[in-house]
N, C-alpha and C positions, 0 to 999 in steps of 0.2 A: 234122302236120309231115312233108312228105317226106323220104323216104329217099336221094335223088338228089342228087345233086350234077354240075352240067354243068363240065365243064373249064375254058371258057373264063372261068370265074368262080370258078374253087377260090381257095384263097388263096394268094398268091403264094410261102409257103416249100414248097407241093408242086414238085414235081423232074419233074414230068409233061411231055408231049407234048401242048399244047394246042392247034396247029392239026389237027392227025393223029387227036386221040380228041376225041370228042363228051365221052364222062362221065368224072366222077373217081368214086375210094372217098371216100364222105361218111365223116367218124370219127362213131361212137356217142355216147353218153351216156358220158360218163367224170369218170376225175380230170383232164383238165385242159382249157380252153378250146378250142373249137372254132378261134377263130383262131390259136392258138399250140400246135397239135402236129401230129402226121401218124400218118395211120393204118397199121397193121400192115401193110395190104396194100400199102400205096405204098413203105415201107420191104423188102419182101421184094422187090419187084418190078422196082421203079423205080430204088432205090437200091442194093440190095448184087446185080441181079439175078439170084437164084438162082431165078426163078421168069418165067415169060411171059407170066401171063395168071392172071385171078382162081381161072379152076378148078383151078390147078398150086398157087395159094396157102394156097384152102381143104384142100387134100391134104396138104400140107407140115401145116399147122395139125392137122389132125383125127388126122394122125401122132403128136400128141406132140410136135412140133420146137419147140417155141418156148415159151419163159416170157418176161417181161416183171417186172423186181422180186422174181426167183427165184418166180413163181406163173406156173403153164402157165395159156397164153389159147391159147383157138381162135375167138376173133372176129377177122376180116380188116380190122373195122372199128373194132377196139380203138385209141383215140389214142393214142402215144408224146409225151412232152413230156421237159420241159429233162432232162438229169441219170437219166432213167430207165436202167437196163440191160437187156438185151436178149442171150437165148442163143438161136443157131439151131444145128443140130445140138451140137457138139462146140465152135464159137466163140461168143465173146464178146465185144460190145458196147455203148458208151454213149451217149447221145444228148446233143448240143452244139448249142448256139447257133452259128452264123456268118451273116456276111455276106449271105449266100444264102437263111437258113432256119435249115437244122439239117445237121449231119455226121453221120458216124456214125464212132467211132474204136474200133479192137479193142482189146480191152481181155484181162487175167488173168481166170482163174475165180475167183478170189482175190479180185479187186479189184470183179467183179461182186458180193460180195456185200455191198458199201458203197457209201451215195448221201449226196449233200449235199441235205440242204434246206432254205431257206428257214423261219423261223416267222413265219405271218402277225398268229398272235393265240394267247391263252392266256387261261383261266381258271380259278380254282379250283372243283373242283367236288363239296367235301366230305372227310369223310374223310380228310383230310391227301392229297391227290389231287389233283393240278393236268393239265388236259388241253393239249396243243400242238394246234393245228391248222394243219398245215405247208401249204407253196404247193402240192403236188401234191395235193392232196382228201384225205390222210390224215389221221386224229387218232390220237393217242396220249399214255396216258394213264401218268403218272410221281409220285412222290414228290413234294408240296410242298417240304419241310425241305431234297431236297437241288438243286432245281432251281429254288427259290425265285426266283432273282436273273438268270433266263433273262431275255433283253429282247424285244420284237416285231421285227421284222430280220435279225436274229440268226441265224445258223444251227448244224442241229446234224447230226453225222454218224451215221446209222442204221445198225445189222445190219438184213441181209435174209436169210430174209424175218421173223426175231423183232419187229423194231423197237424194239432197244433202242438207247439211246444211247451212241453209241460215244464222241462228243467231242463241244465245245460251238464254234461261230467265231464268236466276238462282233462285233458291227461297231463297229471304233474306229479311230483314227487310223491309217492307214500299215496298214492289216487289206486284204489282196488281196479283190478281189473280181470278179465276172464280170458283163459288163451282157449283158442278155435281150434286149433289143426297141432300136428305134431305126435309125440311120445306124453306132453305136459296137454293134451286136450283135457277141454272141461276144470282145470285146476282155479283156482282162485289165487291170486300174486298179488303182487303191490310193485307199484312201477318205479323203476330208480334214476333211469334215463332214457335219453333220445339220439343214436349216433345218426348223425349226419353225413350222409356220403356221396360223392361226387356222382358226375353224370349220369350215365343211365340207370346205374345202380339203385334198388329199393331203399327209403333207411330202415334201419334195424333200432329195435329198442330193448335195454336191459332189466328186465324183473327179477323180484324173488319169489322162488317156489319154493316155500318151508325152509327162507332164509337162505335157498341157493341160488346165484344167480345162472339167469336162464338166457341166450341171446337169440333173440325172435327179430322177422319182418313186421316190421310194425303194422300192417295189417291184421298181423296175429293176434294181438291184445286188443279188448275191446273197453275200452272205461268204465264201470257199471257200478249202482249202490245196493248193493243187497238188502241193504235196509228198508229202499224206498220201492224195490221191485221185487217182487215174491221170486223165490229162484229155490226156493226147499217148498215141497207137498205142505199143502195148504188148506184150511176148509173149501 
């Protein structure tokens, strides 16, 4: 598999100069898909640019500058996805769905060390031991007896970089949530239902977007408290 990635074919949430540069940064092997995140280097560069060029990026990296989820990375081609945090020197970072792609909003060092995620799936695996396996490639493993009642959907709010569980955001009626992918990315909604549907089919769930409803794979929605997680620029 090549390492290369030509511009004119990156994916559309990179923020690049596609007539002007032949290549993009390809993101690595990571936690999260290749179509839906952006690599470190295009975020130091592109985005916030504190940097002009790959070799000003790998320097900044190899400094020590940058963690990603409170854990120092020095790949240029580390992928950033939904909801991750992000320290470059002394500021801080979260990365958002919009419109466009992704944002980037400054965020407390406080508040960097909490993320929302997603639970995709769960099982028990002994021991009175139930694993999550959250939408960012992580698993973490908890108490059966007291997280029993956890649903697939669902999300739960992490310390970083411990990963424990800080709070549970169930997905239920009138439960805010944030959609990922689509025409409605980045929006804020409020969830109204759950259709369930047969065999191998995904389910699909019903939100309001400014009172309209909107019909998504429920992967699309993610359960989240605005309140209790900084998601607007911040000290």
């Amino acid at each position: 598999m090549t390492k290369h990635q030509k511009a004119l074919s990156s994916p559309k949430t990179f923020p690049i100069e596609r007539k002007n540069r032949s290549w993009a940064i390809k993101p690595s092997a990571g936690p999260h898909p290749k179509d839906n995140c952006i690599p470190l280097g295009i975020v130091l560069r592109d985005i916030l640019k504190y940097t002009e060029n790959v070799s000003e990026v790998k320097k900044v990296l190899k400094e020590g500058q940058c963690d990603v989820d409170c854990k120092r990375v020095r790949d240029y081609r580390f992928p950033l996805g939904i909801f991750d945090t992000l320290r470059v020197g002394k500021e801080y970072f979260r990365l958002i769905p919009s419109k466009k792609g992704f944002k980037l909003i400054e965020i407390s060092k406080k508040d960097s060390r909490e993320k929302i995620c997603r639970i995709e799936d769960k099982k028990s695996i002994g021991d009175g031991k139930l694993q999550l396996n959250l939408k960012d490639g992580r698993n973490i493993t908890v108490e059966e007896d007291k997280f029993r009642d956890l649903e697939t959907g669902s999300s739960v709010v992490i310390g970083l970089p411990e990963q424990e569980i800080k709070e549970v955001i169930d997905l239920e009626e009138g439960q805010e949530v944030m959609i990922t992918e689509g025409k409605n990315r980045g929006d804020l909604a409020k969830f109204k239902e759950k259709k369930i549907l047969r065999g191998s089919k995904k389910n699909r769930v019903i939100v309001l977007d400014d009172d309209e409803e909107v019909d998504l794979p429920e992967g699309l929605a993610i359960p989240i408290d605005s309140e209790k997680i900084q998601l607007e620029a911040g000290d």
